[in-house]
N, CA, C and O atoms as a DFTB+ gen file, in Angstrom:
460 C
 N C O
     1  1     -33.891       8.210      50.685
     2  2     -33.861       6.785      50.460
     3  2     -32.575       6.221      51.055
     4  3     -31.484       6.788      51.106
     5  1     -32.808       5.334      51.376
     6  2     -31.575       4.267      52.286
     7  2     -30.594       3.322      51.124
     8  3     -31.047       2.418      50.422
     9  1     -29.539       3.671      51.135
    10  2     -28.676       2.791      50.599
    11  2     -27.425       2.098      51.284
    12  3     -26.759       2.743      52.094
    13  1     -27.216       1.255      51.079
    14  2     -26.455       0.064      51.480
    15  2     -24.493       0.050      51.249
    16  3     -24.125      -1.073      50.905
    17  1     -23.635       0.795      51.349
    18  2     -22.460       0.319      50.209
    19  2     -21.810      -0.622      50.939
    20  3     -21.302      -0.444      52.046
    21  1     -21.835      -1.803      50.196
    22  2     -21.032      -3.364      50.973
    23  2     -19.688      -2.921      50.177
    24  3     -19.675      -2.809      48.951
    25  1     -18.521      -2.675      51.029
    26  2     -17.090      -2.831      51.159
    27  2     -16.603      -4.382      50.407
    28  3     -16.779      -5.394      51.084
    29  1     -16.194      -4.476      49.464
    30  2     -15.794      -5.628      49.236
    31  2     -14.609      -5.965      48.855
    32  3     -14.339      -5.576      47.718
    33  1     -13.631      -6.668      49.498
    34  2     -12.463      -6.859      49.701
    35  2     -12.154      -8.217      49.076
    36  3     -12.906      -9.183      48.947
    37  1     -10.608      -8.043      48.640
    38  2      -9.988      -9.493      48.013
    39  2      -9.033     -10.111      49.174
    40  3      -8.317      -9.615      50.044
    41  1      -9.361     -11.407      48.780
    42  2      -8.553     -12.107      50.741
    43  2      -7.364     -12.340      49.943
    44  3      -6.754     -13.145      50.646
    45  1      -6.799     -12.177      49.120
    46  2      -5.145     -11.448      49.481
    47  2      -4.816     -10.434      49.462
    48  3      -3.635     -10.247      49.755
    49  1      -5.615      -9.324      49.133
    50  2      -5.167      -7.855      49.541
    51  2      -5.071      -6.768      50.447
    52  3      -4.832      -7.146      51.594
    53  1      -5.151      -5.862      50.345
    54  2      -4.562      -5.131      51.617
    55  2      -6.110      -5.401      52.926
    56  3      -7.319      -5.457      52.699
    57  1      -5.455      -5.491      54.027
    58  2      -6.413      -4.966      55.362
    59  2      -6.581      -3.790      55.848
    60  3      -5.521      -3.197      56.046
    61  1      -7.578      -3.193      56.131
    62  2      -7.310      -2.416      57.429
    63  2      -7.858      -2.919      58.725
    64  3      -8.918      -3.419      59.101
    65  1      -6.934      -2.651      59.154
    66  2      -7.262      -3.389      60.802
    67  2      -6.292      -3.120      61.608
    68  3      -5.221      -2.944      61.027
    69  1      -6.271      -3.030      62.654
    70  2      -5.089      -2.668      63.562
    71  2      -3.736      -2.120      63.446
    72  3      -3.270      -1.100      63.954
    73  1      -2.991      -3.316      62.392
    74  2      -1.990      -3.497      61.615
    75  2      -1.913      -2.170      60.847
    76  3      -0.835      -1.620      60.622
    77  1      -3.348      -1.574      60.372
    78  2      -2.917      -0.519      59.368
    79  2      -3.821       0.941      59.835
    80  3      -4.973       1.136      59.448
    81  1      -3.189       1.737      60.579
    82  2      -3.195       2.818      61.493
    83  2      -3.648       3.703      60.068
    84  3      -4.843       3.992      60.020
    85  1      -2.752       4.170      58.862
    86  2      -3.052       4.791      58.130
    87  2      -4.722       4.828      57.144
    88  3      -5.375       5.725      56.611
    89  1      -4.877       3.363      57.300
    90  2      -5.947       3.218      56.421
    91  2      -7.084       2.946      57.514
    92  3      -8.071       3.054      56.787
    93  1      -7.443       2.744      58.424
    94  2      -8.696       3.172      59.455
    95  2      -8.433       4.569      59.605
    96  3      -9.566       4.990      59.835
    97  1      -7.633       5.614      59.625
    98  2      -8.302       6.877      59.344
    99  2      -8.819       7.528      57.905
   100  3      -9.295       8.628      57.628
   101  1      -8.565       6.565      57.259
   102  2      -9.046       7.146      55.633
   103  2     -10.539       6.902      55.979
   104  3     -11.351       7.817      55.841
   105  1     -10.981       5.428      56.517
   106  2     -11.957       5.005      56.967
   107  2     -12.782       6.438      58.188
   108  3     -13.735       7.165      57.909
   109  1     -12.165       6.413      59.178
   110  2     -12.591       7.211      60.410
   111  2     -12.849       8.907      59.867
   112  3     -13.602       9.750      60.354
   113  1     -11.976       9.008      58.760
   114  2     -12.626      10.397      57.986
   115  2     -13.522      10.342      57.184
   116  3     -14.496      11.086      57.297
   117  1     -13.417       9.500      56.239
   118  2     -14.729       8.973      55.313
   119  2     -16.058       9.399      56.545
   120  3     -16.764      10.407      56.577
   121  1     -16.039       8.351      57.360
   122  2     -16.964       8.035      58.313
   123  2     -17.241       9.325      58.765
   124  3     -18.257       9.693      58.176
   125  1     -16.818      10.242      59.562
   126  2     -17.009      11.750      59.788
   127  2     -17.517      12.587      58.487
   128  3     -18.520      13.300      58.477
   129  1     -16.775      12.402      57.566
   130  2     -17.596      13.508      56.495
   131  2     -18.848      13.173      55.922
   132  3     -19.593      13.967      55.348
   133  1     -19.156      11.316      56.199
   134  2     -20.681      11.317      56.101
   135  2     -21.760      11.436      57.240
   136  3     -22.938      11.424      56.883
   137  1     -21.474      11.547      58.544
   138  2     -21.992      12.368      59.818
   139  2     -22.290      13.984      59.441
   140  3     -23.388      14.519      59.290
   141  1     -21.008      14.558      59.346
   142  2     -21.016      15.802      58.827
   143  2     -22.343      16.559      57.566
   144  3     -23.091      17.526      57.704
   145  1     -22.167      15.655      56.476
   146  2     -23.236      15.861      55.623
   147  2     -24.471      15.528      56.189
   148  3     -25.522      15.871      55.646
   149  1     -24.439      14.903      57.210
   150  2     -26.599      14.185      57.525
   151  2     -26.355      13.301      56.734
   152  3     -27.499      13.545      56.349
   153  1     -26.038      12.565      56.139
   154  2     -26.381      10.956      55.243
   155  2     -25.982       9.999      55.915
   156  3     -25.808       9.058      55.141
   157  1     -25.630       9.593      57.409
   158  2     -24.536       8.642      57.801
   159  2     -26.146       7.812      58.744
   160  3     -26.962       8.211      59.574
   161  1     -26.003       7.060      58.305
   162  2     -27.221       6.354      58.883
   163  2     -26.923       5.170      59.493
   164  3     -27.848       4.724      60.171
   165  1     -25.762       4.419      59.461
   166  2     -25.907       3.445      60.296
   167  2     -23.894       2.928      59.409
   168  3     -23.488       3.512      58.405
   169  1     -23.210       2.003      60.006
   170  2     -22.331       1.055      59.167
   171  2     -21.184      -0.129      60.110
   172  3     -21.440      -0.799      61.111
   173  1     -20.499      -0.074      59.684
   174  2     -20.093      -1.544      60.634
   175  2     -18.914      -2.453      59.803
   176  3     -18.872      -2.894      58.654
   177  1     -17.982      -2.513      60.957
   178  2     -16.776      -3.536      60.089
   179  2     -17.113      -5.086      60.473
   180  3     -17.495      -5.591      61.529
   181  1     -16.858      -5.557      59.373
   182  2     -17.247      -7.196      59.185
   183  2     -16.008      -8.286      59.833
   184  3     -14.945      -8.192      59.218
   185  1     -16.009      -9.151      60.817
   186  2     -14.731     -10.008      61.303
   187  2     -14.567     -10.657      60.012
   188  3     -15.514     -11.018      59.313
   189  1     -12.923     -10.843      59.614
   190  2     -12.369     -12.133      58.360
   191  2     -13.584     -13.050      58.307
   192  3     -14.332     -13.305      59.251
   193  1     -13.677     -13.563      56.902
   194  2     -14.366     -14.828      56.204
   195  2     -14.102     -15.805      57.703
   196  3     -15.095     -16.277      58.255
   197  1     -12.861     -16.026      58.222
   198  2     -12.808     -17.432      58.465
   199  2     -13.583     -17.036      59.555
   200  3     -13.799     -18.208      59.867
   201  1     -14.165     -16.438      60.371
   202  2     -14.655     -15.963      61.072
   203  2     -16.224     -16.688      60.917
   204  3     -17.161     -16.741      61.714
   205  1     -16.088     -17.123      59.767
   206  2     -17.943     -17.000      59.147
   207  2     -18.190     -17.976      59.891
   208  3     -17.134     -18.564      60.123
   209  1     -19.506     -18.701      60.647
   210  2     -20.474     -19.807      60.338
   211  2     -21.520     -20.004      59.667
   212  3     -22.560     -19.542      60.137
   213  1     -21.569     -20.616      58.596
   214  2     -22.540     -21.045      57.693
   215  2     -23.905     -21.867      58.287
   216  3     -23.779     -22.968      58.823
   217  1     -24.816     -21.408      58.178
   218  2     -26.393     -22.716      58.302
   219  2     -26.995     -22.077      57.016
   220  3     -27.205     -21.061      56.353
   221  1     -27.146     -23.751      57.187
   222  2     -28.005     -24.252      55.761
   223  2     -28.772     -24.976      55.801
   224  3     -28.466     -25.749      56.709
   225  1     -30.222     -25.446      55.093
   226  2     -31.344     -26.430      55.291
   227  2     -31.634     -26.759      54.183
   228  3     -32.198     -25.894      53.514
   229  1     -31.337     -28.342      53.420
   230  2     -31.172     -28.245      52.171
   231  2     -33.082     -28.369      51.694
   232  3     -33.605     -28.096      50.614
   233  1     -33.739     -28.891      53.011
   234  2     -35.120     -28.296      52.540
   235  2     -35.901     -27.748      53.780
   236  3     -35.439     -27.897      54.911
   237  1     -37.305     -26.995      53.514
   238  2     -38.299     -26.636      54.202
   239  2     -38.100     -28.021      55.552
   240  3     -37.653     -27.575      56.609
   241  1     -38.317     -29.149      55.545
   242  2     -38.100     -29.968      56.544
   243  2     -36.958     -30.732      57.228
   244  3     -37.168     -31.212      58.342
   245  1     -35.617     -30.895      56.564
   246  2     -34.260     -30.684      56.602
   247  2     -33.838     -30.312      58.168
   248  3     -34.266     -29.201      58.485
   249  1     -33.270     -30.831      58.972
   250  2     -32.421     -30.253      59.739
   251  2     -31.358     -29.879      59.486
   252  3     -30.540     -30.428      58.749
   253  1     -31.212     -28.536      60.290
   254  2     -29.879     -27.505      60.204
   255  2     -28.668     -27.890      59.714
   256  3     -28.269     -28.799      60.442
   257  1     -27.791     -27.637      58.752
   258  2     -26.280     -28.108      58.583
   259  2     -25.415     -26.877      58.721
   260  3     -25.106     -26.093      57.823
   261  1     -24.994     -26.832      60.302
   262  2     -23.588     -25.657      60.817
   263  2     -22.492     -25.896      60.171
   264  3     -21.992     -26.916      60.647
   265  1     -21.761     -25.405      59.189
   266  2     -20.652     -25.259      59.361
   267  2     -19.865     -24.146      59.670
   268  3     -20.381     -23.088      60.031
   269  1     -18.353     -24.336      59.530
   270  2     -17.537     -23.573      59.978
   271  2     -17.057     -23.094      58.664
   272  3     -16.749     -23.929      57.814
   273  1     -16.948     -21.624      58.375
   274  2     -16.412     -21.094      57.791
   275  2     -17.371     -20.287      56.496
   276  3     -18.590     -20.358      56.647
   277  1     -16.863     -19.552      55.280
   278  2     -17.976     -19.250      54.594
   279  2     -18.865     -20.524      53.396
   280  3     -18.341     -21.630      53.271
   281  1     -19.567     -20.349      52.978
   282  2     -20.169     -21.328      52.126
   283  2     -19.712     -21.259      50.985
   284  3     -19.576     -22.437      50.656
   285  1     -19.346     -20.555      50.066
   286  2     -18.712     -20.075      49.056
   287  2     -17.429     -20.090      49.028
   288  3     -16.923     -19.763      50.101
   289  1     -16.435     -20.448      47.884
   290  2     -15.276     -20.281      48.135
   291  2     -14.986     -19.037      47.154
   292  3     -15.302     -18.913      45.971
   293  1     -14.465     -18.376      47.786
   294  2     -14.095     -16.994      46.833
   295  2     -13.448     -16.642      47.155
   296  3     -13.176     -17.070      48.276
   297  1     -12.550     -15.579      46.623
   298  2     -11.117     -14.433      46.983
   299  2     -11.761     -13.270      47.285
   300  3     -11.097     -12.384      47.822
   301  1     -13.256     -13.034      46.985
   302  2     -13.857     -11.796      47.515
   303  2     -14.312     -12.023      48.988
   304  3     -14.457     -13.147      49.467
   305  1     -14.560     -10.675      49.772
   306  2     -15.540     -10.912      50.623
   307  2     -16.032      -9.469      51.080
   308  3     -15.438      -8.499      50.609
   309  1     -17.263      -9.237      52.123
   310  2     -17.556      -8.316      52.562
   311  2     -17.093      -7.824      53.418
   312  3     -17.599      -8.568      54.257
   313  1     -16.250      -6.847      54.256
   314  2     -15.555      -6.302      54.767
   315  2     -15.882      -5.382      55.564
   316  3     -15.093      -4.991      56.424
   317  1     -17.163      -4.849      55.413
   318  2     -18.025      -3.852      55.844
   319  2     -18.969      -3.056      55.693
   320  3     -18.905      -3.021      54.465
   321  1     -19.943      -2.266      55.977
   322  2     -20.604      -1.762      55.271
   323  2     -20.902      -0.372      55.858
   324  3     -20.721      -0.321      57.075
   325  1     -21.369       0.909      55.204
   326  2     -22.245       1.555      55.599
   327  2     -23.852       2.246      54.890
   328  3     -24.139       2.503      53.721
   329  1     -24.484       2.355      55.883
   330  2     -25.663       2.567      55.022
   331  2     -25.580       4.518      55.047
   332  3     -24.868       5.226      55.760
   333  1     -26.392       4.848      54.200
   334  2     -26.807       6.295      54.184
   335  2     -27.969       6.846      53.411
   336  3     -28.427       6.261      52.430
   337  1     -28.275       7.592      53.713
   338  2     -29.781       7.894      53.710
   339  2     -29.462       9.393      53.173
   340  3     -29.228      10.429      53.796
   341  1     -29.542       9.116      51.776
   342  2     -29.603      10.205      50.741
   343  2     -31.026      10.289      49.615
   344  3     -32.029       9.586      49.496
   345  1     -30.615      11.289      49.032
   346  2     -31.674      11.894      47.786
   347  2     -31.983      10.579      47.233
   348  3     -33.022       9.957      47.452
   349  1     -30.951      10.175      46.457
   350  2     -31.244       9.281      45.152
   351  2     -29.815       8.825      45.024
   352  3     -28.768       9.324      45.435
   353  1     -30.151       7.405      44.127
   354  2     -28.982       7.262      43.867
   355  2     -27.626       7.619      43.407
   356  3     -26.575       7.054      43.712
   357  1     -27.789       8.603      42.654
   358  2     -26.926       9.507      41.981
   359  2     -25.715       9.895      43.109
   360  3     -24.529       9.584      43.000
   361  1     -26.423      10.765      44.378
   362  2     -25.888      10.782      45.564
   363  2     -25.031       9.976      45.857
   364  3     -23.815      10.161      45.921
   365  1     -25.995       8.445      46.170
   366  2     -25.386       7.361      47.017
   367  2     -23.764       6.892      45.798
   368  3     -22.720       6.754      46.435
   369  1     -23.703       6.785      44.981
   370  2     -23.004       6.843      44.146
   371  2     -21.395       7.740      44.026
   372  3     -20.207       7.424      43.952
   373  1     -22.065       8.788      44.053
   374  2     -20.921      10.028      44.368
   375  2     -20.412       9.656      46.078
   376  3     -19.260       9.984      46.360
   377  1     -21.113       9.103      46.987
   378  2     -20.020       8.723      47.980
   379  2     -19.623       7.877      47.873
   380  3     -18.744       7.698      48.717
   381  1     -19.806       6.773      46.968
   382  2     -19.246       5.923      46.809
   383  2     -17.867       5.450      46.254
   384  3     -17.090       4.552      46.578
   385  1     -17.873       6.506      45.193
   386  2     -16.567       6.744      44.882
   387  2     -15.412       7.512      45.785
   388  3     -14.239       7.610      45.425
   389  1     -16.017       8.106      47.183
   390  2     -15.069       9.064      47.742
   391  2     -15.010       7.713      49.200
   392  3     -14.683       8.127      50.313
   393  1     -15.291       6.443      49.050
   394  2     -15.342       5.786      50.283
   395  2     -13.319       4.850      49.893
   396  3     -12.715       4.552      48.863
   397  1     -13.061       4.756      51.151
   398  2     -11.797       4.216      50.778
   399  2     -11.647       2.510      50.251
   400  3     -10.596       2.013      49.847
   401  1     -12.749       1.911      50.354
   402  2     -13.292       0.678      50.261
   403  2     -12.668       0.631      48.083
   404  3     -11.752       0.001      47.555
   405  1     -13.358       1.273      47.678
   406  2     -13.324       2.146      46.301
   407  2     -11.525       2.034      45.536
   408  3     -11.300       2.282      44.352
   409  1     -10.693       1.707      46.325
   410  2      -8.835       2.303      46.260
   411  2      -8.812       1.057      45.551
   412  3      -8.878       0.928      44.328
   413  1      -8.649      -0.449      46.976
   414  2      -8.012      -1.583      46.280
   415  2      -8.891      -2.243      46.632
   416  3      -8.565      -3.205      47.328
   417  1     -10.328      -2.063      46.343
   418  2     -11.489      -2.796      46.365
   419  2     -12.649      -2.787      45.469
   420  3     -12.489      -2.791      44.248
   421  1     -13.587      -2.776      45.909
   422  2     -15.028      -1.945      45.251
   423  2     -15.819      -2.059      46.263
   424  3     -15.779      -2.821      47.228
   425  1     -16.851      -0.897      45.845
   426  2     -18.008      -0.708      46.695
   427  2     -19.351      -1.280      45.377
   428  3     -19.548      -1.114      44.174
   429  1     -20.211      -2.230      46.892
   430  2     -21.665      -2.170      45.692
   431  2     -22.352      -1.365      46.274
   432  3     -22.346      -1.415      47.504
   433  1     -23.096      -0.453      45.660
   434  2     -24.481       0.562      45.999
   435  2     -25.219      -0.194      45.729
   436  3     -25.326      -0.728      44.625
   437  1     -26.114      -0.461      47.033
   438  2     -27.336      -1.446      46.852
   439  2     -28.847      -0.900      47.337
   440  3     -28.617      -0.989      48.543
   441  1     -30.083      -0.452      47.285
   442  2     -31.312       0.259      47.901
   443  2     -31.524      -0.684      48.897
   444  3     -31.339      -1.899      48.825
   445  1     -31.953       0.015      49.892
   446  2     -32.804      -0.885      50.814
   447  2     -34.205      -0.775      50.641
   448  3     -34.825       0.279      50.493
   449  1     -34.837      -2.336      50.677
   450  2     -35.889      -2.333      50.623
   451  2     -37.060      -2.331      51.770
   452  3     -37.191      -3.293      52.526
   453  1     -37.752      -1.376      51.827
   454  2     -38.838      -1.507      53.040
   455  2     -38.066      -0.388      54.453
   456  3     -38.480      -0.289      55.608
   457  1     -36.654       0.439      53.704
   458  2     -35.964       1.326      54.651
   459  2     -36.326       2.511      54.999
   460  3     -35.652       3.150      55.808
């Protein structure tokens, strides 16, 4: 079964990104030891919130409203994700706790549906 873990990050806390050499290899090993096991099925780093463009249609006949930025105002955001394709949740779970997302963040374990 296919599961989802969305990386979810607080926009004042730590990054990894360029800036932080140490913590993209916590990432780049994570990432290898789920290759290694067969569960690594797909994942992907997310550009900053401000990065976002929002569309919205406030109905079925409504034209489009673009904006710039996310729709929500929050201190959380998604940061990245990877999927993996394990037993059961129990599994998806136990990597979840060994993902570095997990330190000064959280991970959600989510199923995919129709995966």
């Amino acid at each position: 079964m296919k599961y989802v873990l969305l990386l979810m990050g607080n926009v004042d806390g730590p990054r990894c990104g360029e800036d932080d050499v140490p913590g993209m290899e916590e990432y780049i090993a994570f990432q290898r030891e789920l290759q290694e096991a067969g569960v690594f099925a797909d994942g992907f780093e997310l550009a900053d919130p401000q990065e976002t463009t929002t569309v919205m249609r406030p109905s079925r006949t409504a034209e489009p409203v673009v904006t710039a930025g996310p729709y929500a105002e929050s201190r959380e955001f998604v940061g990245g994700t990877f999927i993996l394709d394990v037993e059961n949740l129990d599994e998806a779970l136990r990597w979840a706790a060994k993902c570095p997302g997990a330190i000064d963040g959280r991970v959600e374990v989510r199923p995919m549906v129709g995966a």
